[in-house]
C-alpha positions in Angstrom: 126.2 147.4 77.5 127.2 148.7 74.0 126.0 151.9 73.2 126.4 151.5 69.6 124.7 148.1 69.6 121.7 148.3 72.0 119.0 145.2 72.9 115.5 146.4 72.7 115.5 145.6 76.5 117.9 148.6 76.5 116.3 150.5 74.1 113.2 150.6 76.0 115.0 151.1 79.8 117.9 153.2 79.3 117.3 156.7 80.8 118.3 159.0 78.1 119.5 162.2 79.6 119.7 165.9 77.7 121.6 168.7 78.6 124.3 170.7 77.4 127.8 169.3 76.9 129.1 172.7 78.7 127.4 174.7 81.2 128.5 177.8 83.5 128.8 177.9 87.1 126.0 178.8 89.5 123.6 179.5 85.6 120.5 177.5 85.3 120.2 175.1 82.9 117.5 172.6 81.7 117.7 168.8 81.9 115.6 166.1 80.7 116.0 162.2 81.2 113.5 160.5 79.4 113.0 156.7 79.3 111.7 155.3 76.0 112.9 157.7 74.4 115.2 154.9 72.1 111.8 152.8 72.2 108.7 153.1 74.0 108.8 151.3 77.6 105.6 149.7 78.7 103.2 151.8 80.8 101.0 149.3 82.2 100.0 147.6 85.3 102.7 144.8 85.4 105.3 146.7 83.8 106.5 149.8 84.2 108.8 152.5 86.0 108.3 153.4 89.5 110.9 156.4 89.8 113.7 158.3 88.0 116.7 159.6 90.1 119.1 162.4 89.4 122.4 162.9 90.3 125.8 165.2 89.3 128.2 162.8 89.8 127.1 161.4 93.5 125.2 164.2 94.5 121.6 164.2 94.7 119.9 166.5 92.8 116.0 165.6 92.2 113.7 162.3 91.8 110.4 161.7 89.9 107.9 159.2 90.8 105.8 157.9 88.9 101.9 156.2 89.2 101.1 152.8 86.9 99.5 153.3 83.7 98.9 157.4 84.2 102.2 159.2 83.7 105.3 158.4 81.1 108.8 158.6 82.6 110.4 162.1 81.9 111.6 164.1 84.3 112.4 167.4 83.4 113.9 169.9 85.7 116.6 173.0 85.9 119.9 172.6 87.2 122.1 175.1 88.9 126.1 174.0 89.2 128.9 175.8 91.3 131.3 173.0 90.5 132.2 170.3 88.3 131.3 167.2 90.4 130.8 164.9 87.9 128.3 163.5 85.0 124.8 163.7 84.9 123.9 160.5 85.9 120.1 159.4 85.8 119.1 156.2 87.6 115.4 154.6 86.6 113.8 151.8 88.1 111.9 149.2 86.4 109.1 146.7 88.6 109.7 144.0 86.7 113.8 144.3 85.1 115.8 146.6 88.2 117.7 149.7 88.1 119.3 151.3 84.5 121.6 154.0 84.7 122.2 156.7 82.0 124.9 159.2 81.6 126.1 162.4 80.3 128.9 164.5 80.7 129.0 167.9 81.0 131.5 170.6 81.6 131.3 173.2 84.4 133.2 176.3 83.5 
């Protein structure tokens, strides 16, 4: 996948996560991964997004699921750090087109 040079397909599932480039150990700070955010994903019954994961680097941090047709695929949530361990990574999964991944790196000082 290009970044610079996205299909609509990736527009539309590409988990789009916001947070601050640096953040300081063991402070809360807000993320949001939103997909559709480059181009509005489906929300329908035969197409949509059943979950959105959350991870720093491997670790698990939180999950949103989501009903057909009666919710739209943000998650937003507060983080608390003690360590670098890695990106943000978010993880969605799409019913009819699999599992996208979307990442942003941040700095733990």
């Amino acid at each position: 996948m290009d970044p610079d040079n996205l299909t609509d397909l990736e527009k539309k599932h590409l988990p789009v996560v916001t947070a601050p480039d640096r953040v300081k150990a063991g402070e809360w700070f807000d993320v949001t991964v939103e997909v559709g955010k480059l181009m509005a994903h489906p929300n329908e019954q035969g197409h949509f997004i059943r979950f959105i994961d959350l991870y720093a680097g491997d670790k698990y941090l939180a999950r949103l699921s989501l009903a057909t047709g009666t919710t739209w695929p943000v998650l937003r949530t507060r983080v608390r750090l003690s360590k670098h361990l890695g990106p943000l990574r978010a993880l969605d999964v799409c019913n009819l087109h699999g599992a996208w991944e979307g990442v942003k790196t941040i700095e733990v000082v």
